[in-house]
Short mmCIF file of the C-alpha atoms (twelve columns), coordinates in Angstrom:
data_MODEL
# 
_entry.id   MODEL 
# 
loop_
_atom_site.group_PDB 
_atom_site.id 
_atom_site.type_symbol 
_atom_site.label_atom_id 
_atom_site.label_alt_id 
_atom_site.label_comp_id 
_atom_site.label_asym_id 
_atom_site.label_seq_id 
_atom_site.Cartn_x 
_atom_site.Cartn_y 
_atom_site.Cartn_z 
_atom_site.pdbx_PDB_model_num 
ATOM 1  C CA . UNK A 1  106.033 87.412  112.977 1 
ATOM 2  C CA . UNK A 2  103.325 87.077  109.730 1 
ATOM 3  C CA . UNK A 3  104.837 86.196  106.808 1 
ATOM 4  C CA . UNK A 4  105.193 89.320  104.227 1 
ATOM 5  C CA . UNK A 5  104.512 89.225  100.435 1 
ATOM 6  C CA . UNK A 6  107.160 89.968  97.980  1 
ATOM 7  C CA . UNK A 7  106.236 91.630  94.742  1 
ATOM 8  C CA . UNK A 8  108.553 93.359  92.562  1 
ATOM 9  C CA . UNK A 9  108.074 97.146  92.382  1 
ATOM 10 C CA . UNK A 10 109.374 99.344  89.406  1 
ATOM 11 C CA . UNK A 11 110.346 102.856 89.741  1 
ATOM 12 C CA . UNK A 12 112.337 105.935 88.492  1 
ATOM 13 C CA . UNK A 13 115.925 106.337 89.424  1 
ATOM 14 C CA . UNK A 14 115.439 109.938 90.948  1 
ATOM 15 C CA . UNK A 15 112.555 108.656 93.532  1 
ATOM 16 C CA . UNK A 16 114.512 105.428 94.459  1 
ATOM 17 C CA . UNK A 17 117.496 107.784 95.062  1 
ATOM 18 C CA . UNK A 18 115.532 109.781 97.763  1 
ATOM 19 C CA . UNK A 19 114.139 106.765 98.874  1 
ATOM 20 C CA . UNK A 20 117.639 105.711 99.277  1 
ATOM 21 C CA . UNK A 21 118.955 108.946 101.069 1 
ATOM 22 C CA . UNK A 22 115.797 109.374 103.286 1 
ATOM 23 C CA . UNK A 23 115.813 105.553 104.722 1 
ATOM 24 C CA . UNK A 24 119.994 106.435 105.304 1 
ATOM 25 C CA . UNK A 25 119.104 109.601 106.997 1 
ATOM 26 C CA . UNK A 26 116.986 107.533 109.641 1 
ATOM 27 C CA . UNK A 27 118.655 104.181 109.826 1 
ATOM 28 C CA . UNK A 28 116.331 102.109 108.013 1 
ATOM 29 C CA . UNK A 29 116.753 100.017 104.915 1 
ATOM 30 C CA . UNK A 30 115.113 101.122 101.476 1 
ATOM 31 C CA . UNK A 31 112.282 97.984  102.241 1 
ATOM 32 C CA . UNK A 32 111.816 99.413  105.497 1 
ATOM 33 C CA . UNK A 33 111.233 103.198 104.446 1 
ATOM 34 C CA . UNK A 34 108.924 101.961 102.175 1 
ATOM 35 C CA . UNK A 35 106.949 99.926  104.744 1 
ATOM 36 C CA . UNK A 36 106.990 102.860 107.325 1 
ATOM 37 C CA . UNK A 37 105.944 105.386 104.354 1 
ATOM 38 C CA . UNK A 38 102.998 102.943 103.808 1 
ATOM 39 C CA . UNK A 39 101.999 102.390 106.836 1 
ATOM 40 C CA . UNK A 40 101.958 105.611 107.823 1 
ATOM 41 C CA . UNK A 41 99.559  106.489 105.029 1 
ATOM 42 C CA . UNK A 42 97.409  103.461 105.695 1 
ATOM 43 C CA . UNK A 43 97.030  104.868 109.054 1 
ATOM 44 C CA . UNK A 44 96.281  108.435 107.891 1 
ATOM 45 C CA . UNK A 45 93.689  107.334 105.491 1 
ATOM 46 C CA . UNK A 46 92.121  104.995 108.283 1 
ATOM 47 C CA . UNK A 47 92.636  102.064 106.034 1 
ATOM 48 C CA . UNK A 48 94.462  100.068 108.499 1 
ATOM 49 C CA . UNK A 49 93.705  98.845  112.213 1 
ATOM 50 C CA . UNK A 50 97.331  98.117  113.072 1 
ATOM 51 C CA . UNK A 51 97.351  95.293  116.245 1 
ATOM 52 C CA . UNK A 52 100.882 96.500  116.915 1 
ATOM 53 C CA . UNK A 53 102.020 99.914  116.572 1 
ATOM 54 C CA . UNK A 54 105.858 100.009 116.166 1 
ATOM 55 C CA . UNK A 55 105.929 103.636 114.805 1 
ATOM 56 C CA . UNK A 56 105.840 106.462 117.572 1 
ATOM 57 C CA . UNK A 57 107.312 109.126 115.663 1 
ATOM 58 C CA . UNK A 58 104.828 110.771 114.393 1 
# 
């Protein structure tokens, strides 16, 4: 598995809340949601070749 970055990301109490209840809701961790939510928009935006496509949900 690559090694990930770490960075420290800042944000409003009300958005990390959803965050919070939409990663719950499909039994992923806040780190992951956010992961999946930018992946997903990488992949929209045709930013990102992805070797190894671990997301068939959408």
């Amino acid at each position: 598995m690559a090694k990930k970055k770490q960075f420290v990301l800042r944000i409003d109490p009300e958005k990390y809340d959803a965050l919070e209840k939409w990663a719950s809701d499909e039994f992923r961790s806040i780190n992951g949601q956010i992961e999946w939510i930018i992946d997903r928009a990488l992949k929209q935006a045709g930013r990102n070749k992805a070797k190894n496509s671990s997301d068939s949900n959408e």
